[in-house]
Structure formats: structure tokens, C-alpha cells
C-alpha positions in Angstrom: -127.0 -5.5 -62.0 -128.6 -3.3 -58.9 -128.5 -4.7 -55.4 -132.4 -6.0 -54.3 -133.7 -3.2 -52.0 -132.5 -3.5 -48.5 -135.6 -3.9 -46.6 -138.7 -5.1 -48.2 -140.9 -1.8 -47.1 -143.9 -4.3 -47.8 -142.4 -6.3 -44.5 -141.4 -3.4 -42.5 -143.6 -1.3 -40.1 -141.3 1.2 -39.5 -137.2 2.5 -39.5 -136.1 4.3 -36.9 -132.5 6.0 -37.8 -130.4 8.2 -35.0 -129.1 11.4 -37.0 -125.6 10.0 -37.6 -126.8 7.0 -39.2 -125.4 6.8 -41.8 -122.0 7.0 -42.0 -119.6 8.0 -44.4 -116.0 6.8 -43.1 -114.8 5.0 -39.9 -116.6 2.6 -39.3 -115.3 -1.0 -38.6 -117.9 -3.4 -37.7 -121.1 -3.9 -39.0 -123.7 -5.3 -35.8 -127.0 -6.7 -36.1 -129.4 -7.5 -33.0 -132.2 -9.7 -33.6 -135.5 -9.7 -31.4 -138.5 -11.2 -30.8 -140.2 -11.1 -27.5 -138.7 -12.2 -24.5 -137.9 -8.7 -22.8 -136.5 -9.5 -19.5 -133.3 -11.5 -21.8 -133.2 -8.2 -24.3 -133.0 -5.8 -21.0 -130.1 -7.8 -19.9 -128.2 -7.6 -23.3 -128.9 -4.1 -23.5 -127.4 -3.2 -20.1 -124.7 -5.4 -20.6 -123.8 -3.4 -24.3 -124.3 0.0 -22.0 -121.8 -1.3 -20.2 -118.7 -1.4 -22.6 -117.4 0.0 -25.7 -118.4 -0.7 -29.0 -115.9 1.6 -31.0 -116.3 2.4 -34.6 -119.4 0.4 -34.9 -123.1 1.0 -36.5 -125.6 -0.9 -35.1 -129.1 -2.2 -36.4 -131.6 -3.6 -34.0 -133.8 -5.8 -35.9 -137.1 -6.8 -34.0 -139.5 -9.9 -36.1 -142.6 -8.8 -35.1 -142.6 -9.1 -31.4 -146.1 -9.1 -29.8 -144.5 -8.2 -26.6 -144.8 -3.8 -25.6 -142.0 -4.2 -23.4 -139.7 -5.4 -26.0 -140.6 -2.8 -28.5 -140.5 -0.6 -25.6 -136.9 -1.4 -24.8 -135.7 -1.5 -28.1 -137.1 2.3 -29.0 -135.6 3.6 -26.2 -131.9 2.1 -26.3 -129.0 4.6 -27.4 -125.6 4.4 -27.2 -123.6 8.1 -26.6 -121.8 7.8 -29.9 -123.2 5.1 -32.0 -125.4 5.3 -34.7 -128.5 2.9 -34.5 -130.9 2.1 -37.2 -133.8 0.2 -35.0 -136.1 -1.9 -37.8 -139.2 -3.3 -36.8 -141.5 -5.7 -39.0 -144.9 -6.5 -39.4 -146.1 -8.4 -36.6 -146.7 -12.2 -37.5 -150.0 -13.6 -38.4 -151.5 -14.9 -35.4 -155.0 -16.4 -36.8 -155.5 -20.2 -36.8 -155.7 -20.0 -41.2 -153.0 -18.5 -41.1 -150.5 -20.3 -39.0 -152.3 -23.7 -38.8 -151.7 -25.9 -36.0 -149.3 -24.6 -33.4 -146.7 -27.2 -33.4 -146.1 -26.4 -37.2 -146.6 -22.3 -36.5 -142.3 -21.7 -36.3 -142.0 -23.7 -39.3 -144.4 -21.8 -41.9 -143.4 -18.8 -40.1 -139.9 -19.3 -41.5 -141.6 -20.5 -44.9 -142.6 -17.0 -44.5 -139.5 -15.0 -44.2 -139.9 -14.6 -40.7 -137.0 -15.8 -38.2 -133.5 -15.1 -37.0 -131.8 -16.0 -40.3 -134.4 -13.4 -42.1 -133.3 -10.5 -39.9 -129.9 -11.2 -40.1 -130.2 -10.5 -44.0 -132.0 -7.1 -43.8 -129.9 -6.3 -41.3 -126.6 -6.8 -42.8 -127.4 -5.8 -46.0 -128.9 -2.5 -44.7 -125.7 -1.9 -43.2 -123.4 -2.5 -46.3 -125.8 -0.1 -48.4 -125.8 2.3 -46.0 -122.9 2.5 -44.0 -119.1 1.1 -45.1 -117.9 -1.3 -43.2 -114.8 -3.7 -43.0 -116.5 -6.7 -40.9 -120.1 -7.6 -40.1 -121.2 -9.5 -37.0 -124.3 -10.1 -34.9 -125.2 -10.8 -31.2 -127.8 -13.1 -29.5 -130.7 -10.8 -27.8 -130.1 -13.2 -25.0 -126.6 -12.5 -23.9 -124.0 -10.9 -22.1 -121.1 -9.4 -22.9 -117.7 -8.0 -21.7 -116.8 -4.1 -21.4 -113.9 -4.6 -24.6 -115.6 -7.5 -26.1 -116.0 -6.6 -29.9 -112.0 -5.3 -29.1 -110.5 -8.5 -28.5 -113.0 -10.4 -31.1 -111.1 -7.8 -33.6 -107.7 -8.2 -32.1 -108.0 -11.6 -33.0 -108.7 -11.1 -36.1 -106.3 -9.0 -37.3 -103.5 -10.8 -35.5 -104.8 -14.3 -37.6 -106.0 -12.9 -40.7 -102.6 -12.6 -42.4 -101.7 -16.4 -41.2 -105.1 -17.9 -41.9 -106.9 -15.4 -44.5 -110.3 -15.1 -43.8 -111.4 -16.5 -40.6 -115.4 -17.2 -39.3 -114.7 -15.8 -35.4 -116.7 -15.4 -32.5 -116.1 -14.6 -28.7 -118.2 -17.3 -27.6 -117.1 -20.9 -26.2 -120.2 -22.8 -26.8 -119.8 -25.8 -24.6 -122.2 -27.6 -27.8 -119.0 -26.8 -29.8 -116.1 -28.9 -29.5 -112.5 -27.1 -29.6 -110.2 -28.7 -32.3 -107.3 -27.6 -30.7 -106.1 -25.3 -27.8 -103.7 -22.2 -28.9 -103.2 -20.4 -25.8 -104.7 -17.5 -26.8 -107.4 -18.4 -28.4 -109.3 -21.6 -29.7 -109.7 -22.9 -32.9 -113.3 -24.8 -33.2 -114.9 -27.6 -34.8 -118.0 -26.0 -35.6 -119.5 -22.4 -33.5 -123.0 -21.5 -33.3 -125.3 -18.6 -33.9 -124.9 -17.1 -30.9 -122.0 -14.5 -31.7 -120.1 -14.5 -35.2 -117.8 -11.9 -37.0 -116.8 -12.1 -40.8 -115.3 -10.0 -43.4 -117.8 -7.9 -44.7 -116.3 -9.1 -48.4 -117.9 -12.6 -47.7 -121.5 -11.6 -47.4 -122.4 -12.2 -50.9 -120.3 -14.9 -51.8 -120.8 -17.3 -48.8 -123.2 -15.7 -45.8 -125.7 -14.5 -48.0 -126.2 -17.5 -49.4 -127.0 -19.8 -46.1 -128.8 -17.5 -44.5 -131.7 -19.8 -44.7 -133.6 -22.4 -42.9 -133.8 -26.5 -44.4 -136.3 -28.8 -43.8 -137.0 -31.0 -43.3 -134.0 -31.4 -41.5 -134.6 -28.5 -39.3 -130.8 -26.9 -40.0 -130.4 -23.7 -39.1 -128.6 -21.0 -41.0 -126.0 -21.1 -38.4 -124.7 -24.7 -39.4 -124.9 -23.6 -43.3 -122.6 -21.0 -42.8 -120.2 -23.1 -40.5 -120.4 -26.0 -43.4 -119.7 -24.1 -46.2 -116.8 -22.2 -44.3 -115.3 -25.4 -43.5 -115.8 -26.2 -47.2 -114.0 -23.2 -48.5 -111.3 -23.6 -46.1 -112.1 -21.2 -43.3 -110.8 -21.3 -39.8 -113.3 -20.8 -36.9 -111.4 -19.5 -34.4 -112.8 -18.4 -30.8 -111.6 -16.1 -28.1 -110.0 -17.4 -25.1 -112.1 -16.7 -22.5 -115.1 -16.0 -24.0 -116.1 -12.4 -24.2 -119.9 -13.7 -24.7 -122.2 -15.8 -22.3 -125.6 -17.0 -23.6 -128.3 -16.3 -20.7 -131.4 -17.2 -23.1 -133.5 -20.4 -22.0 -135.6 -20.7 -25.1 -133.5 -22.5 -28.1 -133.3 -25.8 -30.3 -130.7 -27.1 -27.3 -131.7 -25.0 -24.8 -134.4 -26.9 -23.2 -132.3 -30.5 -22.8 -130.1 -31.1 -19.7 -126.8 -29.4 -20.7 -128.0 -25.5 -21.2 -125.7 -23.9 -24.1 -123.4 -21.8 -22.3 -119.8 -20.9 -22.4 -118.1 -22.0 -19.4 -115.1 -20.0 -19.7 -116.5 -16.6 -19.5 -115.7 -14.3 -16.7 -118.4 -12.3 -15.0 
């Protein structure tokens, strides 16, 4: 049976592919940036990837239908010397009162929708594994920073527990939301991670991201915590770098706005 189409075209406003997108050997990782609005926290993540090394990566820059020009803006003009980028925007959200209803529920039946992080993710990986080969996938917040080698040591990790552990759910970010389960010197290995920054086998997409890439209510769970449950289920580690090669900078988030921001606390400027 034939894969479902990448990217519903009947979603999409436009692709935008840099001449080496797609790939035909070496490449390791998989990336997927998801926007929507906020372009002073995009700018910031985007200087901060100019800043390092992303390797043998292919990146897709997914934006859901941000009203804001200076984010669309930003995320046309971003390159990397050396990485190939496939920049995706969709249709811009419904923004009449029929359409949306009252505001408090708008997020909500915009997710019934399709729209949201957990939406983009989807396209965006998928795209990637029909177009590009790739051992692992992995995505990173639009409101973050990041440290010059950062995908390095989140892979270094990796390889150095996959034989031990099998396959591992990683990130290079210490969420201080997170609790650490125990304390291995170089690394951590975590209760539970969040959404923020994750790295998988690209083997497990269909089988166990694909799947939870979703949003339940009424319970307001986010895609993140699916995946985390049903890796725990399946017997999964989540393991964390140690320091953190990711800070979270955004403001706007389902924790974000009570006393104790989300943030890692052991990441080095």
C-alpha cells in the first residue's frame, strides 16, 4: 500500500526548496522547525542555528499560517551555507467569527482543523523521509536557543547508548518541568521530556510518532506527552544531555505563563 501524499497541496500555499534539496546519500538527521507568528523569538532561533553546525542535516521550516510579514519574512530569507532547506508555508487560518467561533475556543477547533504544532511536525517529517534518507528525525522549538555543536553531542549520545538501551527518545534539553530519574554523569535519564527538542530513529515514525502526533480533548494533552507515554510503554529510555545544548526563550506556552517559566537551568550561554 502507497504512503498518503506528503503535504496535502489543498493545505499548502506554497514549497520553497534550495537546489540541493533533495538528497540522495549522507544525510543523518532529519529537522523540522515549526512557526507561527512571534518573529522576534524565530529571529533569535535563527541566529542562534547560524551560529553552529548542523552537519549532514536537511532541514524543513514549517510555518502554520502565520499572519505576521515579519515571520514569513524571516523564514524566506534564512539559509544555511551547506544545508538543504525545504521552507513550507500553509494556508493562513480562518480568522472570521463563523469560522473560529468564540475566541477562547479558537486554538481548540483550530487543532480540530489540522492546524497546530503536532500537524506540522507530521508534514514535516514525513516530507523528509519521502524525500530525503535519513537515519534520525528531530525537531526544534521556534523559540529557542542553541549551542554551536548541539545536534553533535545530542547524536553522540545516541550512538554511545543505543547499543546498551536500543532505541532511545533523546533531547538536549533539561526542562526544569521534567523531573530527572536518575543522574549518569554524562547525561540524564528523564521521567518524562517535553516538546521543546526531541531526536528519534527515523525507523520509529510510523510505528510509534506517527501515531501520537495528535491533540486529545478534552483533556488538552499534547502530542508531546503521547509520544513520551507510549515510549515509556514500549520500553524506551529518555535520555537528556548533560548540560543542555537547548534553552527555551519563548513566553507563550501551556506552562509558560504560571510562576516557574519552562527553561533549562543547566544550559550554558
Amino acid at each position: 500500500m502507497s504512503k498518503p501524499p506528503s503535504v496535502d497541496e489543498s493545505r499548502v500555499e506554497q514549497i520553497i526548496e534550495t537546489p540541493n534539496s533533495h538528497l540522495t546519500s549522507g544525510c543523518e538527521v532529519g529537522l523540522v522547525i515549526t512557526t507561527y507568528n512571534r518573529p522576534r523569538y524565530l529571529a533569535t532561533t535563527l541566529r542562534s542555528l547560524a551560529a553552529g553546525t548542523l552537519g549532514k542535516t536537511a532541514l524543513v521550516i514549517i510555518d502554520d499560517g502565520s499572519q505576521s510579514r515579519k515571520t514569513l519574512d524571516l523564514v524566506r530569507a534564512f539559509s544555511l551555507p551547506g544545508v538543504p532547506i525545504t521552507k513550507i508555508f500553509r494556508k493562513r487560518r480562518a480568522r472570521s467569527f463563523n469560522d473560529v467561533g468564540f475566541p477562547v475556543a479558537l486554538r481548540f477547533r483550530r487543532r480540530a482543523k489540522g492546524f497546530g504544532v503536532h500537524d506540522c511536525l507530521r508534514i514535516g517529517w514525513r516530507y523528509l523521509l519521502d524525500h530525503t534518507p535519513c537515519s534520525y528525525l528531530a525537531n526544534l522549538d521556534s523559540d529557542t536557543l542553541v549551542r554551536p555543536r548541539w545536534l553533535s553531542e545530542i547524536l553522540r549520545l545516541y550512538r554511545e547508548q543505543r547499543d546498551r538501551c536500543g532505541p532511545i527518545i533523546l533531547t538536549g534539553y533539561n526542562s526544569c518541568k521534567h523531573p530527572i530519574r536518575q543522574d549518569l554523569g554524562d547525561h540524564y535519564v528523564k521521567e518524562s521530556i517535553g516538546g521543546v527538542n526531541v531526536l528519534f530513529e527515523a525507523d520509529l515514525f510510523d510505528s510509534l510518532i506517527a501515531p501520537n502526533l495528535r491533540y486529545e480533548e478534552p483533556l488538552q494533552i499534547g502530542w508531546d506527552w503521547l509520544v513520551v507515554r507510549a515510549a515509556v510503554q514500549k520500553g524506551y529510555p529518555l535520555l537528556c544531555t548533560k548540560p543542555s545544548v537547548v534553552q527555551h526563550t519563548g513566553h507563550v506556552g501551556r506552562f509558560s505563563f504560571f510562576v516557574q517559566f519552562d527553561q533549562a537551568l543547566d544550559f550554558d550561554d
